[in-house]
PQR file of N, CA, C, O and H, with PARSE charges and radii, in Angstrom:
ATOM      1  N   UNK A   1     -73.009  43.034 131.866 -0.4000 1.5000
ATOM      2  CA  UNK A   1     -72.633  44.407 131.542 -0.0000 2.0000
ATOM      3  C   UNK A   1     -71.701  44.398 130.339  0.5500 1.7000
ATOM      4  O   UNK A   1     -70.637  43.785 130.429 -0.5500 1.4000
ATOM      5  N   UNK A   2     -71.965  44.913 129.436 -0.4000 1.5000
ATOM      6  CA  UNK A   2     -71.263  45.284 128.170 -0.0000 2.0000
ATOM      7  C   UNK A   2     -69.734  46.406 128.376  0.5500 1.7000
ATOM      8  O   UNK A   2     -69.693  47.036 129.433 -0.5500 1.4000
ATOM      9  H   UNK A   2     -72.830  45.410 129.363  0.4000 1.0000
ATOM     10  N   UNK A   3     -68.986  46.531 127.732 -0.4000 1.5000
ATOM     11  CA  UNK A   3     -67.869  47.032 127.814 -0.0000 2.0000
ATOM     12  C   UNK A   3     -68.017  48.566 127.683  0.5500 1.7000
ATOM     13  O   UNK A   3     -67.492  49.400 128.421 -0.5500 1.4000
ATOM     14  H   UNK A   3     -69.019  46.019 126.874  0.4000 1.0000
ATOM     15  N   UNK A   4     -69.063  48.870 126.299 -0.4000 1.5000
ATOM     16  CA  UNK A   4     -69.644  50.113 126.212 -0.0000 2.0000
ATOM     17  C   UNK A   4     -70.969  50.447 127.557  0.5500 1.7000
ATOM     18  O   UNK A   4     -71.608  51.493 127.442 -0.5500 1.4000
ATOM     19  H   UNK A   4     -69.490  48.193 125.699  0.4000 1.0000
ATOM     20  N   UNK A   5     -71.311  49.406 128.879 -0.4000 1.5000
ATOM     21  CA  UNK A   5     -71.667  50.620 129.986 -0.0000 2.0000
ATOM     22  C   UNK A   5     -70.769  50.293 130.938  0.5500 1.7000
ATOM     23  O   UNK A   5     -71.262  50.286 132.066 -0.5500 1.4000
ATOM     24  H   UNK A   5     -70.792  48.557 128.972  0.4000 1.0000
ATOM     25  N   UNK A   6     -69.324  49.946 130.863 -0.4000 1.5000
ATOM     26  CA  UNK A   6     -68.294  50.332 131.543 -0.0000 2.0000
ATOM     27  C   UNK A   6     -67.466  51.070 131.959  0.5500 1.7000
ATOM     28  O   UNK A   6     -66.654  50.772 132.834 -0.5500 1.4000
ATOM     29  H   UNK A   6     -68.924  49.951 129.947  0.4000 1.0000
ATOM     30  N   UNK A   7     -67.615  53.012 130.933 -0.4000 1.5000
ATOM     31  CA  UNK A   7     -67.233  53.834 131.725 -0.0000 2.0000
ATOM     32  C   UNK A   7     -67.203  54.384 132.764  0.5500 1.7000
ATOM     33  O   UNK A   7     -68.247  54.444 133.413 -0.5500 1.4000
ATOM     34  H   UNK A   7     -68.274  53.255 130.221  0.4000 1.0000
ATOM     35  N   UNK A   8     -66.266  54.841 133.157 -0.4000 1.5000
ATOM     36  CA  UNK A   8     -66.315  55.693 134.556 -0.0000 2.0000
ATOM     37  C   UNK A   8     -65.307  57.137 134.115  0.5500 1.7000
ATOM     38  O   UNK A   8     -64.492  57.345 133.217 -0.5500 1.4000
ATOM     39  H   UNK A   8     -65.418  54.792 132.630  0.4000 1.0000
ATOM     40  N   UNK A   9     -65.887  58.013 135.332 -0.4000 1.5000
ATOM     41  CA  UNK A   9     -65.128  59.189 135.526 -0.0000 2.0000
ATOM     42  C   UNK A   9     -63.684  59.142 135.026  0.5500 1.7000
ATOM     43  O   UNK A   9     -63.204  59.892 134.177 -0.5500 1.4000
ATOM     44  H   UNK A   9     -66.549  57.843 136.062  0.4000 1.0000
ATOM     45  N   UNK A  10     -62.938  57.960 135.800 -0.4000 1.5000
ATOM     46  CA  UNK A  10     -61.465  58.023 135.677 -0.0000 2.0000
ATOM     47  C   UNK A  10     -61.076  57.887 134.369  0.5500 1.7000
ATOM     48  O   UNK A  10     -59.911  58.196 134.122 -0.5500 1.4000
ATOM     49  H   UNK A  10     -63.329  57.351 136.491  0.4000 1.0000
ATOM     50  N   UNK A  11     -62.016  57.361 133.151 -0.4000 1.5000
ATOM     51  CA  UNK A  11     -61.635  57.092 131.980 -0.0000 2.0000
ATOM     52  C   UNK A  11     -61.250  58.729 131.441  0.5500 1.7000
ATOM     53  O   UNK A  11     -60.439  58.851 130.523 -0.5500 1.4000
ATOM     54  H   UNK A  11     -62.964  57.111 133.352  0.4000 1.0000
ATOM     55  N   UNK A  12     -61.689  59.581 131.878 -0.4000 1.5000
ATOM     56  CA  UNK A  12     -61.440  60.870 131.448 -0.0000 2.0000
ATOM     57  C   UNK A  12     -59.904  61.032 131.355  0.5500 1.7000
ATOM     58  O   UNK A  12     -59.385  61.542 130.362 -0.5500 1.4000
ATOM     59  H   UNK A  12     -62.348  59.481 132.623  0.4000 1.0000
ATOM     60  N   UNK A  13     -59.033  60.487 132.646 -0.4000 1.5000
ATOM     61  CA  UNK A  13     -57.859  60.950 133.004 -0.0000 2.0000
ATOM     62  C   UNK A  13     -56.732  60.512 131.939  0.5500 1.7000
ATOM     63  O   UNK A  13     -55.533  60.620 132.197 -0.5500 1.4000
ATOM     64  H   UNK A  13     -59.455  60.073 133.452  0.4000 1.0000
ATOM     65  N   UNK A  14     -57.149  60.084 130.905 -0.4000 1.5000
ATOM     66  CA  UNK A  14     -55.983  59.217 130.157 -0.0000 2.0000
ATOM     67  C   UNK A  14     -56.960  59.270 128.311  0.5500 1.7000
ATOM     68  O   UNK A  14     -57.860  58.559 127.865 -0.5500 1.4000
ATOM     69  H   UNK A  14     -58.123  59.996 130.696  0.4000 1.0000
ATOM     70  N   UNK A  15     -56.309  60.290 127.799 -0.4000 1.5000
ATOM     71  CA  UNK A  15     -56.563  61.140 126.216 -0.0000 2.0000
ATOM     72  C   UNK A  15     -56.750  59.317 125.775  0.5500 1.7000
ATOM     73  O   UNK A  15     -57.962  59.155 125.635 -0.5500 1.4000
ATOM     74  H   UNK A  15     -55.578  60.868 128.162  0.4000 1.0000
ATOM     75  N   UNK A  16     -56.191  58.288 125.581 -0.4000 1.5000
ATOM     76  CA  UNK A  16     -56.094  56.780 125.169 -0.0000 2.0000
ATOM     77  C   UNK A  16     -57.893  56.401 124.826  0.5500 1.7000
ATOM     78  O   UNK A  16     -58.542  55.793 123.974 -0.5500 1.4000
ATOM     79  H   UNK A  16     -55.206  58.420 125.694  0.4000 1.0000
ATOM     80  N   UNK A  17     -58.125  57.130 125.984 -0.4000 1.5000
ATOM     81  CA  UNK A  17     -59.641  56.520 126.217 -0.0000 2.0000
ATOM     82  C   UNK A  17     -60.822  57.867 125.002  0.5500 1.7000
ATOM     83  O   UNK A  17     -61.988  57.527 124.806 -0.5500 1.4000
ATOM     84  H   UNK A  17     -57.599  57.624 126.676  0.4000 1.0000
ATOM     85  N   UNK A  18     -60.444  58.869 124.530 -0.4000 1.5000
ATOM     86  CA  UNK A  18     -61.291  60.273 123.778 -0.0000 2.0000
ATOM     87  C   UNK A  18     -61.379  59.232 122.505  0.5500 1.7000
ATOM     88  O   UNK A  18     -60.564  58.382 122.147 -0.5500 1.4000
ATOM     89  H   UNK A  18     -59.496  59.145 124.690  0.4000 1.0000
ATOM     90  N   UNK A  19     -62.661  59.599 121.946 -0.4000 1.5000
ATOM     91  CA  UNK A  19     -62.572  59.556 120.736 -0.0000 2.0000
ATOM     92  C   UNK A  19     -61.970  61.045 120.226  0.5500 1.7000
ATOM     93  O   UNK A  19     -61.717  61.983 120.983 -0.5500 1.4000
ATOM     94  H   UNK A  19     -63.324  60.289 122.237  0.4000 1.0000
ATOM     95  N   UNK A  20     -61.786  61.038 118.639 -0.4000 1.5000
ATOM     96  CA  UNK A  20     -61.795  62.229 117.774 -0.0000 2.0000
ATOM     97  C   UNK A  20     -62.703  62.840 117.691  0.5500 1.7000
ATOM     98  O   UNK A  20     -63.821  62.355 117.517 -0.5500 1.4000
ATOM     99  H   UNK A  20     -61.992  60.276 118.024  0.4000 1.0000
ATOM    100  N   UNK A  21     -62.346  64.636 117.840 -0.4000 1.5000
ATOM    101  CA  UNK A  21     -62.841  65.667 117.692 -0.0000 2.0000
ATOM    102  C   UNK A  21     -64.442  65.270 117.090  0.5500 1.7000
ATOM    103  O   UNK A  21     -65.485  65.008 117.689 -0.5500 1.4000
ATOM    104  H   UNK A  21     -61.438  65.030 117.981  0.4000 1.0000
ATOM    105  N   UNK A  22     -64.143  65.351 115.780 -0.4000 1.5000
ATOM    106  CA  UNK A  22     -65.403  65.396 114.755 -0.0000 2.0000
ATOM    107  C   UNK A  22     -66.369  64.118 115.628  0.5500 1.7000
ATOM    108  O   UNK A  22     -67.567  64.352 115.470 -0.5500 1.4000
ATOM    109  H   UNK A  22     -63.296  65.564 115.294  0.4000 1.0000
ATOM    110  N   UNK A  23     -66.200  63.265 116.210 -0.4000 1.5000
ATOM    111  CA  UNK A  23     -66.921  62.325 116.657 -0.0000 2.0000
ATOM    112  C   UNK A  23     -67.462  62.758 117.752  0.5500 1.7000
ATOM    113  O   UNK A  23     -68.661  62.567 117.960 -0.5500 1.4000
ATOM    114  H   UNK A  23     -65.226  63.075 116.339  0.4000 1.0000
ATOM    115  N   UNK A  24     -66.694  63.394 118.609 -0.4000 1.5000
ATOM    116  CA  UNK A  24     -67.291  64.171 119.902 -0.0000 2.0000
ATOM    117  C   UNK A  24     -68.304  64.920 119.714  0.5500 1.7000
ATOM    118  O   UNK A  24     -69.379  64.786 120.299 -0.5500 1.4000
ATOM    119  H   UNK A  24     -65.721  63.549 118.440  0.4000 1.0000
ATOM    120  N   UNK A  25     -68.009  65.873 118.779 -0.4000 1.5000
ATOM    121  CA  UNK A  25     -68.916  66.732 118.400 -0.0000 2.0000
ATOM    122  C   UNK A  25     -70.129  66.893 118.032  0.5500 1.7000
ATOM    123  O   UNK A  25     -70.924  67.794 118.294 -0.5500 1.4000
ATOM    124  H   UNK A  25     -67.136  65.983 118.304  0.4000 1.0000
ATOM    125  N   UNK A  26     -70.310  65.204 116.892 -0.4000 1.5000
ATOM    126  CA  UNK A  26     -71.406  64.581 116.579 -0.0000 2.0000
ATOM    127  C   UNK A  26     -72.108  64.218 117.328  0.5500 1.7000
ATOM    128  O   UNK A  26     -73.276  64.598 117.250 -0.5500 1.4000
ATOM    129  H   UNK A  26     -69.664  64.472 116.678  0.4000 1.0000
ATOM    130  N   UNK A  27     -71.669  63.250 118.465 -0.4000 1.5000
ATOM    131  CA  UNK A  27     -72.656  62.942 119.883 -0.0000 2.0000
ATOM    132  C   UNK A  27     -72.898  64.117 120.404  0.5500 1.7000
ATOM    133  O   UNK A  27     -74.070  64.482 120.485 -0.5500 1.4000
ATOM    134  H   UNK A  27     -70.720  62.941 118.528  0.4000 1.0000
ATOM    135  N   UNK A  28     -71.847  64.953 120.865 -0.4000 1.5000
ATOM    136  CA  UNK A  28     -72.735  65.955 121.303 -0.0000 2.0000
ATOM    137  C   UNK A  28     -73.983  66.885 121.193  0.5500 1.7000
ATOM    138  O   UNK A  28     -74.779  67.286 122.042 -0.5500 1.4000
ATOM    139  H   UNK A  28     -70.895  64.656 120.799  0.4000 1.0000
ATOM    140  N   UNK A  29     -73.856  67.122 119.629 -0.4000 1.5000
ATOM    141  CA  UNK A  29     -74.761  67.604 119.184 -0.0000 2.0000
ATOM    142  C   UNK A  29     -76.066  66.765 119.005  0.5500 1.7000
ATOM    143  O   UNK A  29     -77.091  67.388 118.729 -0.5500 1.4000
ATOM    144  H   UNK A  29     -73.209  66.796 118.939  0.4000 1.0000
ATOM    145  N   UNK A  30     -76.104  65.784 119.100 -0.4000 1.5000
ATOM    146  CA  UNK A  30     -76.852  64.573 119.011 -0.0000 2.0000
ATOM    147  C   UNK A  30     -77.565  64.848 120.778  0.5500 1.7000
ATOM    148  O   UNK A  30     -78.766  65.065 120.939 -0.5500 1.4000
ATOM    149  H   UNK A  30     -75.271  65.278 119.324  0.4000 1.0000
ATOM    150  N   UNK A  31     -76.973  64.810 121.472 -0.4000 1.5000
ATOM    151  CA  UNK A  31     -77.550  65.060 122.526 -0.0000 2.0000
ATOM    152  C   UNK A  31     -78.229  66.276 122.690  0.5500 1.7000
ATOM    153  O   UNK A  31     -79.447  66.103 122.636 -0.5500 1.4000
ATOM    154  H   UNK A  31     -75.998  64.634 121.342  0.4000 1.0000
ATOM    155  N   UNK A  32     -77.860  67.568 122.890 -0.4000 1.5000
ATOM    156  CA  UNK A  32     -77.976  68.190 122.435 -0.0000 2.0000
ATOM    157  C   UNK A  32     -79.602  68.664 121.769  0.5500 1.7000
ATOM    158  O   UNK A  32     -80.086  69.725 122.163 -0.5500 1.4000
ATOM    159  H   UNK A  32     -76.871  67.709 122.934  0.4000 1.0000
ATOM    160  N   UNK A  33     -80.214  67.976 120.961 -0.4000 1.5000
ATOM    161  CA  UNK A  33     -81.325  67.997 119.956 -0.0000 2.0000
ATOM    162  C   UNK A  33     -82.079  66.731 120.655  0.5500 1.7000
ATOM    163  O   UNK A  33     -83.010  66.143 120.104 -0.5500 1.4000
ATOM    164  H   UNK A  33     -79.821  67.114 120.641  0.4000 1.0000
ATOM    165  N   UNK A  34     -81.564  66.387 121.931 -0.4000 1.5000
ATOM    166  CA  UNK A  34     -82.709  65.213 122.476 -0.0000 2.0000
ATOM    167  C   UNK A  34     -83.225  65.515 123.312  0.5500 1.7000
ATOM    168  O   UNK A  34     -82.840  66.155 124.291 -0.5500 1.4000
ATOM    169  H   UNK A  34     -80.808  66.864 122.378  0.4000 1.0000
ATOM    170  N   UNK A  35     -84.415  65.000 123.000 -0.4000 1.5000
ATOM    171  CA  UNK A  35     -85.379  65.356 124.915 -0.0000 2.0000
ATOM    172  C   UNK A  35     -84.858  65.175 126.145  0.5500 1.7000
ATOM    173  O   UNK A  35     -85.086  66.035 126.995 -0.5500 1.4000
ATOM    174  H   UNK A  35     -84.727  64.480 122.205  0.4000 1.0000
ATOM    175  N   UNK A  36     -84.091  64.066 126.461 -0.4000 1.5000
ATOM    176  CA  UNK A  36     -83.548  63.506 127.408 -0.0000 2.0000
ATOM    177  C   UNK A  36     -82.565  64.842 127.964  0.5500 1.7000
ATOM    178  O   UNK A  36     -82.284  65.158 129.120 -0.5500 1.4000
ATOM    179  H   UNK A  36     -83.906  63.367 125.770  0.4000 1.0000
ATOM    180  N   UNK A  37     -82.232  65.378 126.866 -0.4000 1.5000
ATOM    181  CA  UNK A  37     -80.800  66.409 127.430 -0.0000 2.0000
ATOM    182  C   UNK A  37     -81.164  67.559 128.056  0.5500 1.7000
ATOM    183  O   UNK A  37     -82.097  68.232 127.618 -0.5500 1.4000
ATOM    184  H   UNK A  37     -82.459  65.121 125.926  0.4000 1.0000
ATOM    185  N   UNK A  38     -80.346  67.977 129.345 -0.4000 1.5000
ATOM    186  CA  UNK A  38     -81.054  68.740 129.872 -0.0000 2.0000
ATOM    187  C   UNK A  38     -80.028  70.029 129.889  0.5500 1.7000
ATOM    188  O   UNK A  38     -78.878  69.983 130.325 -0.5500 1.4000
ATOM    189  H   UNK A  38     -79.588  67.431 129.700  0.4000 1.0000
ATOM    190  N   UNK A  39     -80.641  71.132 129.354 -0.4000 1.5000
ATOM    191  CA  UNK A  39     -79.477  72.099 128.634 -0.0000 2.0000
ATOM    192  C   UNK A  39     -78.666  73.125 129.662  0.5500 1.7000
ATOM    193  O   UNK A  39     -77.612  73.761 129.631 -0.5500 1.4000
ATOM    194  H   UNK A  39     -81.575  71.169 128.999  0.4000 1.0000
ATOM    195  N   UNK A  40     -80.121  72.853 130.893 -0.4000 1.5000
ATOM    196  CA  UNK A  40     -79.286  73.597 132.241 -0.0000 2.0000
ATOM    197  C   UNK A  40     -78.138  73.104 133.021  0.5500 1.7000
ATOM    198  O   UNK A  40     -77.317  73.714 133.706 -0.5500 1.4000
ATOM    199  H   UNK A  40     -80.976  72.336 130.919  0.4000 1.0000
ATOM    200  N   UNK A  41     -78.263  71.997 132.783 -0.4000 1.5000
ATOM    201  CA  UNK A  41     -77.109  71.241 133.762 -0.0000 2.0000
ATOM    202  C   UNK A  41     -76.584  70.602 132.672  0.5500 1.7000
ATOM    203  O   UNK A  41     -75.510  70.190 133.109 -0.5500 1.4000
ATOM    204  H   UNK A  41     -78.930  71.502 132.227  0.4000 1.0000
ATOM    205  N   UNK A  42     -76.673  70.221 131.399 -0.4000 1.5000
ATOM    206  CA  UNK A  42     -75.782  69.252 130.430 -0.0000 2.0000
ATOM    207  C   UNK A  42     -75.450  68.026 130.720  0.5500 1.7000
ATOM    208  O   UNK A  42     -74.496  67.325 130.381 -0.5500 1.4000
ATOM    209  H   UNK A  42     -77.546  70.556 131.044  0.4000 1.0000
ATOM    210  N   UNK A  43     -76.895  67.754 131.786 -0.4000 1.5000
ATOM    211  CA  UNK A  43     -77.069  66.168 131.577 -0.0000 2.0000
ATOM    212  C   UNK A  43     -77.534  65.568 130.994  0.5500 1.7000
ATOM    213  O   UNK A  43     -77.839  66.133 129.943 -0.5500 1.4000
ATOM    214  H   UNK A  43     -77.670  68.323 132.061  0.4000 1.0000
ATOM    215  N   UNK A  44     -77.999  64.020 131.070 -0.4000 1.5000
ATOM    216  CA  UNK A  44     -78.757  63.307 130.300 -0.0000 2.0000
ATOM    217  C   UNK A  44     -79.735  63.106 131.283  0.5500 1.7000
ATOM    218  O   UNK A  44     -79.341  62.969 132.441 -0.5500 1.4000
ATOM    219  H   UNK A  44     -77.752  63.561 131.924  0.4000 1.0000
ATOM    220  N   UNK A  45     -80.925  63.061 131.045 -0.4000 1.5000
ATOM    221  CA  UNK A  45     -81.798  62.882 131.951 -0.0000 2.0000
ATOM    222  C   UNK A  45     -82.028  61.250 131.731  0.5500 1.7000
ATOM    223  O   UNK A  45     -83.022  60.818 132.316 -0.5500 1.4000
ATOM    224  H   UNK A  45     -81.245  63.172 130.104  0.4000 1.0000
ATOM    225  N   UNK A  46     -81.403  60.464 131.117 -0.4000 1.5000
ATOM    226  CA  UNK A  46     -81.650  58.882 131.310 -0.0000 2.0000
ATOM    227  C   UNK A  46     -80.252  58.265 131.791  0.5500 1.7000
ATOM    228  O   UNK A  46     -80.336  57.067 132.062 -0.5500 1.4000
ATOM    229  H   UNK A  46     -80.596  60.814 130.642  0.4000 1.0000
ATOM    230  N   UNK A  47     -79.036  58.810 131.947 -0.4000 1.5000
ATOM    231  CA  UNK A  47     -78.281  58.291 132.256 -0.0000 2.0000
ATOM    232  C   UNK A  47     -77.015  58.677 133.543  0.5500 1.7000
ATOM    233  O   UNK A  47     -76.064  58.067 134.031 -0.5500 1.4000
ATOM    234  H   UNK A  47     -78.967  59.783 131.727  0.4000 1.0000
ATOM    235  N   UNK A  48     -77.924  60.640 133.807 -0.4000 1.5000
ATOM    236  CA  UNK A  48     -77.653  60.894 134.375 -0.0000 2.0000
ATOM    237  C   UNK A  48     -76.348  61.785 134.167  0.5500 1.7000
ATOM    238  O   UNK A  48     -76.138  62.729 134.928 -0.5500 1.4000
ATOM    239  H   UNK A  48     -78.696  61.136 133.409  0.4000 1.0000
ATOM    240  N   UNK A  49     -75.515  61.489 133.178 -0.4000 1.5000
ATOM    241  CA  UNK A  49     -74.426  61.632 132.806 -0.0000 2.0000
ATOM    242  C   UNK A  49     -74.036  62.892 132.517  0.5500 1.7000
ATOM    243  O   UNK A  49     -74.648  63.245 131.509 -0.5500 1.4000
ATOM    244  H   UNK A  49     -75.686  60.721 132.560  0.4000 1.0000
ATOM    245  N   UNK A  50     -73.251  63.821 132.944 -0.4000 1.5000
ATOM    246  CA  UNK A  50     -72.419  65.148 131.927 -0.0000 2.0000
ATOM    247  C   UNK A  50     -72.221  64.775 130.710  0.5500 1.7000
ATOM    248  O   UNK A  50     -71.244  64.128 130.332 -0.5500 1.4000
ATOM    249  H   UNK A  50     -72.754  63.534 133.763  0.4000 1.0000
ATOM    250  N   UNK A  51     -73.265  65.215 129.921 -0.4000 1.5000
ATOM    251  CA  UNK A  51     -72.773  64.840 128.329 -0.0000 2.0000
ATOM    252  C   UNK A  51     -71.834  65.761 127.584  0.5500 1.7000
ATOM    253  O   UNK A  51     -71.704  65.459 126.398 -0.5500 1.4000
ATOM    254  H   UNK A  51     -74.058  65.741 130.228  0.4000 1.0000
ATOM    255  N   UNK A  52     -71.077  66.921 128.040 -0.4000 1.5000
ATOM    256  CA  UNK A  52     -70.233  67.407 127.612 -0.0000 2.0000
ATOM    257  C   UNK A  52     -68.611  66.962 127.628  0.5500 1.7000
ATOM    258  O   UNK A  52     -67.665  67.291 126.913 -0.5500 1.4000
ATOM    259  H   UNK A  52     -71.182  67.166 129.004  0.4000 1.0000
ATOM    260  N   UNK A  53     -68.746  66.000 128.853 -0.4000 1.5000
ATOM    261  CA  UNK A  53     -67.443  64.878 129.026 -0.0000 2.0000
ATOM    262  C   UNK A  53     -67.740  63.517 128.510  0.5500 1.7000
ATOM    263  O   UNK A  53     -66.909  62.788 127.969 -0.5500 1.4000
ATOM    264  H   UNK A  53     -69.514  65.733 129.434  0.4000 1.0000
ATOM    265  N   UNK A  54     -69.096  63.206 128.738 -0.4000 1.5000
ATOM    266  CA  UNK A  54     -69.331  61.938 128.506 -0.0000 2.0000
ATOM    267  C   UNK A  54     -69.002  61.561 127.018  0.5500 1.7000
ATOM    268  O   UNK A  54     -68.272  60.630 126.677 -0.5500 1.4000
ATOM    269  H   UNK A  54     -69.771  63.798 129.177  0.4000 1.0000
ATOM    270  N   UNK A  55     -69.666  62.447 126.175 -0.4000 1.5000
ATOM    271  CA  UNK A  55     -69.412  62.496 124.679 -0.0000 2.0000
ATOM    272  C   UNK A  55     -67.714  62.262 123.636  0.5500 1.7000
ATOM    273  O   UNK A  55     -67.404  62.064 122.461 -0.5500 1.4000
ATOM    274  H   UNK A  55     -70.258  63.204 126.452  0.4000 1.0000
ATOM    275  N   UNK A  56     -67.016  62.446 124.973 -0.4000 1.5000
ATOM    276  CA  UNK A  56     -65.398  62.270 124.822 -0.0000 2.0000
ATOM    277  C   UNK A  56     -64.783  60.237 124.391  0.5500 1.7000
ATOM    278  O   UNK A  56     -64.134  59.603 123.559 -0.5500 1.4000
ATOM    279  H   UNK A  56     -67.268  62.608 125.927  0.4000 1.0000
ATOM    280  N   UNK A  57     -65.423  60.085 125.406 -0.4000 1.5000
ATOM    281  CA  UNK A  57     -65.036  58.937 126.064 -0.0000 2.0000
ATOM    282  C   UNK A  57     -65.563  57.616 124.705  0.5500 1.7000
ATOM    283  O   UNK A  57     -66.658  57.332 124.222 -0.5500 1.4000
ATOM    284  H   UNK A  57     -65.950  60.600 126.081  0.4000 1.0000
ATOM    285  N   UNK A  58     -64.379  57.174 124.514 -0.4000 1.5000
ATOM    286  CA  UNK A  58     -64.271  56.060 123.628 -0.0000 2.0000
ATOM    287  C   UNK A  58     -65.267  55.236 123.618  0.5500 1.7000
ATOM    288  O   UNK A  58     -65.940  55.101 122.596 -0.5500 1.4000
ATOM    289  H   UNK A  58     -63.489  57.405 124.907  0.4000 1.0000
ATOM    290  N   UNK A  59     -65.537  54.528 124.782 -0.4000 1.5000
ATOM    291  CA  UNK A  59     -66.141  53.592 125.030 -0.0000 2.0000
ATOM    292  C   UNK A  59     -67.616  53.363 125.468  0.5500 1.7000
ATOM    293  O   UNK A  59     -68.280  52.385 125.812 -0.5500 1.4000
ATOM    294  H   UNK A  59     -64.990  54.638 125.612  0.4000 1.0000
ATOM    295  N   UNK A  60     -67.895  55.037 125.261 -0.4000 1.5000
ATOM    296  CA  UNK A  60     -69.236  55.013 126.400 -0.0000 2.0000
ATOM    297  C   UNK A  60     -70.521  55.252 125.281  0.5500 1.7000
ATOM    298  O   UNK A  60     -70.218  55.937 124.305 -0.5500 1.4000
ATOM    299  H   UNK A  60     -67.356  55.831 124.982  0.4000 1.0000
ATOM    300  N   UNK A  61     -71.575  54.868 125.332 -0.4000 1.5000
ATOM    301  CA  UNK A  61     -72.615  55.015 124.294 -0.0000 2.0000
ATOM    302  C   UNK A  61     -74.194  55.289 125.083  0.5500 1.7000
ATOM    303  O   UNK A  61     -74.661  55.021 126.190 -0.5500 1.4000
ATOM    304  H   UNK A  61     -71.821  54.311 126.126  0.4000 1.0000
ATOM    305  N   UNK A  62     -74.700  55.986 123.816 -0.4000 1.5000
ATOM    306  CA  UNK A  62     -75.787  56.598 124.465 -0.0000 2.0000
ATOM    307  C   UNK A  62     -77.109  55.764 125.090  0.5500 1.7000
ATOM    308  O   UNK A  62     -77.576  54.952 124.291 -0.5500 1.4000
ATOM    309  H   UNK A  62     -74.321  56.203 122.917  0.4000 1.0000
ATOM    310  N   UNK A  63     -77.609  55.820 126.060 -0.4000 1.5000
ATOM    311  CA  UNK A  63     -78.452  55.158 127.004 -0.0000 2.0000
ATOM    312  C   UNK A  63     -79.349  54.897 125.852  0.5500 1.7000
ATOM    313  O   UNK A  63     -79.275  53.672 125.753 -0.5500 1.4000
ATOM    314  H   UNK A  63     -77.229  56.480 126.708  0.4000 1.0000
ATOM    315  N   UNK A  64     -80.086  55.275 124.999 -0.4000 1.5000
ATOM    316  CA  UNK A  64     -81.142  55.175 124.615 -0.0000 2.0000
ATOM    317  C   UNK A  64     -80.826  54.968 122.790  0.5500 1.7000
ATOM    318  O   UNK A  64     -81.831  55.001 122.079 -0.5500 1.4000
ATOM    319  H   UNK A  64     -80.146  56.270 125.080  0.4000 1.0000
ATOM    320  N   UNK A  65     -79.700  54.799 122.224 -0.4000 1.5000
ATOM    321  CA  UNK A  65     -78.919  54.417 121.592 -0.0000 2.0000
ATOM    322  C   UNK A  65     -79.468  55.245 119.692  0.5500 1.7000
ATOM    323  O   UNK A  65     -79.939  54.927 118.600 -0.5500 1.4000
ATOM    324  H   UNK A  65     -78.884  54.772 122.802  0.4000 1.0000
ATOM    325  N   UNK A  66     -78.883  56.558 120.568 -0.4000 1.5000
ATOM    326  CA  UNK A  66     -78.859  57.420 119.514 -0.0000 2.0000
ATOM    327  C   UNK A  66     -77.063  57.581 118.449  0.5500 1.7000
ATOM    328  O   UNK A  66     -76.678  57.858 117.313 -0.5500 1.4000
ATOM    329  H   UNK A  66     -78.501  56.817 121.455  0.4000 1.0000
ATOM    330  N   UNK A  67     -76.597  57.248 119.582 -0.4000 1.5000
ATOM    331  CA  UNK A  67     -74.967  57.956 118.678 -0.0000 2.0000
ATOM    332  C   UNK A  67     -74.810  56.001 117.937  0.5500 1.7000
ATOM    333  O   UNK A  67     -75.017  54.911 118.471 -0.5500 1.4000
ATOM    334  H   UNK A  67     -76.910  57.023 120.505  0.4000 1.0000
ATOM    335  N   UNK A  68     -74.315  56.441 116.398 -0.4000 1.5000
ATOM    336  CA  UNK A  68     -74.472  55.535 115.944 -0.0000 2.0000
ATOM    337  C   UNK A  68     -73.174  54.717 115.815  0.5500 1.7000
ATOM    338  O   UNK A  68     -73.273  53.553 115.427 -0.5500 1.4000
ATOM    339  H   UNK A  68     -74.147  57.326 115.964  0.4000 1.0000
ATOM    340  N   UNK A  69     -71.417  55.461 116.242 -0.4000 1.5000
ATOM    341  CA  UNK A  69     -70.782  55.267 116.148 -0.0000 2.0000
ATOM    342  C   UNK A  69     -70.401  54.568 117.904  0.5500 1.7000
ATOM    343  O   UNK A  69     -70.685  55.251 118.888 -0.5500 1.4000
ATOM    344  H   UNK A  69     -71.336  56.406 116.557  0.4000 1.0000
ATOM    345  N   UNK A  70     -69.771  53.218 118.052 -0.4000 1.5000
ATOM    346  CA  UNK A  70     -68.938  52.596 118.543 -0.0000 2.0000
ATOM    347  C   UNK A  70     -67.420  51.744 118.506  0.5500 1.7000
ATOM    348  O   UNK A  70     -67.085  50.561 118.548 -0.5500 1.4000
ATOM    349  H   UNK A  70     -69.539  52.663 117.252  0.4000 1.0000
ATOM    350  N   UNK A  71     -66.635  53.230 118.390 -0.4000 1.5000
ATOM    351  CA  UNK A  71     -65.389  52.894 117.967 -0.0000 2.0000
ATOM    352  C   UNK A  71     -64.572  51.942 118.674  0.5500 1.7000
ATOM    353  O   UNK A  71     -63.448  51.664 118.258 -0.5500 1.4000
ATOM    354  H   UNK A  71     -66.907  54.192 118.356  0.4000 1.0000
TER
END
C-alpha cells in the first residue's frame, strides 16, 4: 500500500493534512467532468469516496489517476 491510498476520514480532522484552495478545486472539478463521478451523491463510483472532502486531503489521489498533482 502506497502512502497516497492511505487516507482515512480522520485525516480530515487536522487542516496539516488539506492541500491549497486552487488545488482542491482543480481535483474537484476534475472529478466532477468524470464518468466515475456520481453528481447525486458526490461520489466516486471507483473509489467510493465523497469527492467533495476527498479532494481536500493532501495525500489522497485519484483511483484511476486523473489529478496530476501529488503534493
Amino acid at each position: 500500500m502506497s502512502e497516497h491510498d492511505s487516507v482515512t476520514p480522520f485525516d480530515l480532522l487536522n487542516n496539516k493534512n488539506y492541500v491549497q484552495k486552487d488545488i482542491r478545486n482543480e481535483r474537484f472539478n476534475i472529478c466532477k467532468g468524470c464518468d466515475y463521478f456520481i453528481s447525486l451523491t458526490g461520489t466516486c463510483r471507483s473509489c467510493g469516496c465523497f469527492m467533495g472532502l476527498k479532494t481536500w486531503l493532501k495525500h489522497a489521489s485519484c483511483p484511476i489517476d486523473k489529478w496530476s498533482d501529488h503534493p
